[in-house]
C-alpha positions, 0 to 999 in steps of 0.5 A: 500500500506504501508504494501504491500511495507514493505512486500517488503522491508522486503523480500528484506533485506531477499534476501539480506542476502541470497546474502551475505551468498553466497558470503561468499564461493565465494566473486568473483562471478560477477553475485552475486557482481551485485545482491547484488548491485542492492538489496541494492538499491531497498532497499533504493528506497523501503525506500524512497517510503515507507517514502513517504507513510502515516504512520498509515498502518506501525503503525497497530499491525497485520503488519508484518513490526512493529518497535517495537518488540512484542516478544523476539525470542530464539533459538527452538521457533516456529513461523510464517513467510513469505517465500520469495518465495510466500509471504505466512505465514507459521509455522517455528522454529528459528534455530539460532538467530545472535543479531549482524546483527539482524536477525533470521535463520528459517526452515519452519515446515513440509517443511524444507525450510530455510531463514533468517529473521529480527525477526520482520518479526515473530509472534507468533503461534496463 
């Protein structure tokens, strides 16, 4: 269940970011406001339940969701990520890195589909 929530967590700080993105061409928009207010607080809540969850599934080194970095990302690496809309790991390059807000921009290989992630959300090509 730890593993499922941080998949979560993690697909939700991605949304995040992507609420923020858009909000950077329209700071005004109320439906927007309003999404980005309420995933900040399913991420804390998500937080919370997460700090309540036995900590060996977190710890595990197959966990997308470790805390410590395994791998220093850089622009053009090939990687594997989960696309938020399924949930699923796929191929994708790192297009662009942003050591600022910690966070790897990515493009899914052969689908062109682009996120933004924390890039302990990647793993390396197997």
């Amino acid at each position: 269940m730890s593993e499922d929530l941080a998949k979560q967590l993690a697909s939700y700080k991605t949304q995040l970011q992507q609420v923020e993105a858009a909000l950077s061409g329209n700071g005004e928009n109320e439906d927007l406001l309003k999404l980005k207010k309420d995933l900040q607080e399913v991420i804390e809540l998500t937080k919370d339940l997460l700090s309540t969850q036995p900590s060996e599934t977190l710890a595990s080194s197959d966990s997308f969701a470790s805390t410590q970095p395994t791998h220093l990302w850089k622009v053009g690496d090939k990687c594997m990520a989960i696309w938020s809309e399924d949930g699923q790991c796929y191929e994708a390059e790192i297009e662009e890195i942003d050591e600022e807000k910690d966070t790897a921009a990515i493009t899914f290989a052969g689908y062109g589909n682009a996120e933004v992630t924390p890039p302990l959300n990647l793993k390396p090509v197997e």
